[in-house]
N, C-alpha and C positions, 0 to 999 in steps of 0.2 A: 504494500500500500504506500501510495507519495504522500508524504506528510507536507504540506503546505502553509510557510508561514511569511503572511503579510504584513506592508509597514504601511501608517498614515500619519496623515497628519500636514500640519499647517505648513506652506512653504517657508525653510530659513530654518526649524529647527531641530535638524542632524538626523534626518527619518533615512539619509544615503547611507551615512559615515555609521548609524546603526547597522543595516543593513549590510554594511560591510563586516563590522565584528561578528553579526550572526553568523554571515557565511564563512568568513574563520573559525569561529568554534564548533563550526557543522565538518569543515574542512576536516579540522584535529582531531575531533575527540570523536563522530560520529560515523557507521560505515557507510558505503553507498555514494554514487553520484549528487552531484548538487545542479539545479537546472538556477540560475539568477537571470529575473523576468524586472530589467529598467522599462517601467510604464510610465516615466518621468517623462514626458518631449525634451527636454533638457539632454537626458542622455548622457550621463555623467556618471552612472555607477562601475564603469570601465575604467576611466580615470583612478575610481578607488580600489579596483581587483585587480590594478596593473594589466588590463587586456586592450588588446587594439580593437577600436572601433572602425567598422571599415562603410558596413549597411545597415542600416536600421527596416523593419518592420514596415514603416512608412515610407520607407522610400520604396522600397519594392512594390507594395501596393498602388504606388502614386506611376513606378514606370509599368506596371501591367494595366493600369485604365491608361496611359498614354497610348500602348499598344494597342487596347482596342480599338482605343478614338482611331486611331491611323487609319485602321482596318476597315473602319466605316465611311470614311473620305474617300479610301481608295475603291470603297464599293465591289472589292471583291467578293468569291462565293463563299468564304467565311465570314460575311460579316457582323463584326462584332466579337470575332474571335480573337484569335492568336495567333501568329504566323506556327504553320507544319501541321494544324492542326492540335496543337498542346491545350490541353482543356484548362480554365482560369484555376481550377483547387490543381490539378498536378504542377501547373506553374509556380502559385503561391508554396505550396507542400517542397516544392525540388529549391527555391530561392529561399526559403526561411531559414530551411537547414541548411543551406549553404552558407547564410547569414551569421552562423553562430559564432561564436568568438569562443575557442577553447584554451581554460587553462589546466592545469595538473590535477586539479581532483573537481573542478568547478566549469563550466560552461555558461555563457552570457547569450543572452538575447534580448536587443534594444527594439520597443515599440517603437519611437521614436515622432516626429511630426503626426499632428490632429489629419483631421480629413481637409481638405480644400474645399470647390464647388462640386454639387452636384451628389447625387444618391451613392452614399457610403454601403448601404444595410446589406445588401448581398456580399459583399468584397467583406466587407469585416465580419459575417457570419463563416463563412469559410474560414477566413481567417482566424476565428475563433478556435472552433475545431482543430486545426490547424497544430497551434498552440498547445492547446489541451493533448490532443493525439501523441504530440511530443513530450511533454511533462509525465507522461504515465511514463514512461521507460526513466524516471529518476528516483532517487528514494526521496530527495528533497526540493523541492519551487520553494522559491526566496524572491517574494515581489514586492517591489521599491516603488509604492505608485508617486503619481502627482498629488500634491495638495487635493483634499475630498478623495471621496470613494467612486467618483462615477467610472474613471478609465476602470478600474477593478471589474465594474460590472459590465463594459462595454468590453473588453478585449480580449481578458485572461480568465485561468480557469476558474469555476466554479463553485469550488469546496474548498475553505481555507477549515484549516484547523486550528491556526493560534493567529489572531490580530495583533496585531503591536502597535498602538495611537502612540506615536512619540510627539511630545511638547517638550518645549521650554517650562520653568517656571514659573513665565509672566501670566496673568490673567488673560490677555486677548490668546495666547497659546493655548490652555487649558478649555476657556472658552470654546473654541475651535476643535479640539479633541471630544469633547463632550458633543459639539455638534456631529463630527462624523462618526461617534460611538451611535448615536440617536439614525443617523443615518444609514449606517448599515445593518440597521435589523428592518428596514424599508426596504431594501434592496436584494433582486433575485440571486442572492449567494448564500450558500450553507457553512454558517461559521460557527465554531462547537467552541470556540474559548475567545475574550477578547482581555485584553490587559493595556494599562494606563504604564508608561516607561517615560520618565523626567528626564531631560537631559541637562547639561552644561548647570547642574545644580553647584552655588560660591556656598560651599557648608552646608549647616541643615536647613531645611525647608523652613522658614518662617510659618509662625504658628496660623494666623489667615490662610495660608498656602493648604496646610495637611487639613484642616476646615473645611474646605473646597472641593478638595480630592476625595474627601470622606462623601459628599454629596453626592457627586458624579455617577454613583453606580456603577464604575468602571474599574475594578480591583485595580491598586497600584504592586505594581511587578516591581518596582524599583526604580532608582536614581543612578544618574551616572555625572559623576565631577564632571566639572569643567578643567580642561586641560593642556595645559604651554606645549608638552611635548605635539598633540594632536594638532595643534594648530601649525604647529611649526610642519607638520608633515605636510598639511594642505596647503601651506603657504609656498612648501618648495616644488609641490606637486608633486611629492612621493609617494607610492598606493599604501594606502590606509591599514590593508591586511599585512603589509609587512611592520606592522607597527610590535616590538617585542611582548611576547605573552604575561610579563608583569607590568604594562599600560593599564594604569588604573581605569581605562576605558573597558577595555578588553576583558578586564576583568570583572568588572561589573554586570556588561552584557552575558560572560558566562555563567555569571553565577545567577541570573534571571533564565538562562533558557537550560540550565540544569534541575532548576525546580519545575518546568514544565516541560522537557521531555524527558 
């Protein structure tokens, strides 16, 4: 069975650079392949797995409707298709997986740019499946969406098993966490655990803070420092996962996803 574990939350507070620890501690200490699903248009969680980004998700989709637009200009006897006769899912299916970015125990796949003009809904159904079809052959999906829940529910699979709302400790972060906890019990995904992760926490929580958290109905998983060495990684652009296993980051994140799997 793929155990599937999602991150949200508000854009700016560290839901990548988590994301990155999870897939290190999945790396280390866990068996099995790791499939990393960047649903961010950004497309930055490559920068933090040290892998080259070459394609994203969107761009392939964006040049197979170019193709077909061609195909229907040219008014040939496929039109609307694909040149040789390639049907749109074995195009999309043979380009996605060619898409992937592979590292030593982890593989990357960037959604990448939104839709443009014009009817998405067949091309990203496919593309769903698509997706999905390939996650089943992992033991673990580690999806890094956008700010809110809706790419989760438009793109990637379907059954998360552990949520991870990462915030800051300010109020409009927490705020925002709480709205997309509320959110994705609206939305067509089957999610069996959701947990509240504080990031860039200067000491303990101020007591208004743990007040708040206690409201939310969101168990809190834990805190992670704020930290000079982290910063300095991101600032020289060096990947995240190679950050040493006694990083008070790294080790916070592990010791939340040890009590839950």
């Amino acid at each position: 069975m793929t155990i599937t574990i999602a991150l949200a939350g508000k854009g700016g507070v560290g839901k990548t650079t988590v994301a990155g620890m999870v897939i290190k501690y999945l790396a280390q200490n866990q068996p099995g392949s790791i499939l990393a699903i960047d649903a961010d248009p950004s497309s930055n969680l490559n920068m933090v797995l040290g892998l080259d980004l070459e394609w994203t998700v969107g761009d392939i989709r964006e040049d197979m409707l170019q193709q077909v637009k061609s195909t229907l200009v040219e008014g040939g006897a496929a039109m609307g298709g694909l040149p040789g006769g390639v049907s749109k899912r074995e195009y999309l299916e043979y380009h996605v997986r060619s898409s992937l970015a592979e590292g030593s125990r982890f593989d990357l796949i960037a959604m990448g740019r939104g839709e443009g003009q014009g009817c998405y809904c067949a091309v990203n159904h496919n593309l769903r499946e698509v997706v999905d079809g390939m996650s089943k052959h992992y033991a673990y999906v580690v999806i890094d969406n956008e700010a809110g829940m809706e790419h989760l529910s438009r793109h990637t699979t379907r059954d998360v098993q552990h949520l991870l709302v990462v915030s800051d400790p300010s109020q409009r972060g927490l705020v925002a966490a709480q709205r997309i906890a509320d959110i994705s019990r609206e939305l067509d995904i089957r999610i069996e655990h959701s947990y509240l992760m504080i990031n860039r926490v200067n000491g303990t929580l101020p007591p208004e803070t743990g007040t708040f958290v206690e409201k939310m109905g969101l168990p809190l998983l834990g805190t992670i420092a704020a930290d000079a060495e982290l910063a300095s990684f991101d600032a020289t652009g060096k990947p995240l996962v190679d950050l040493p296993d006694e990083s008070p980051v790294y080790q916070a994140v592990a010791t939340m996803l040890k009590a839950i799997l």
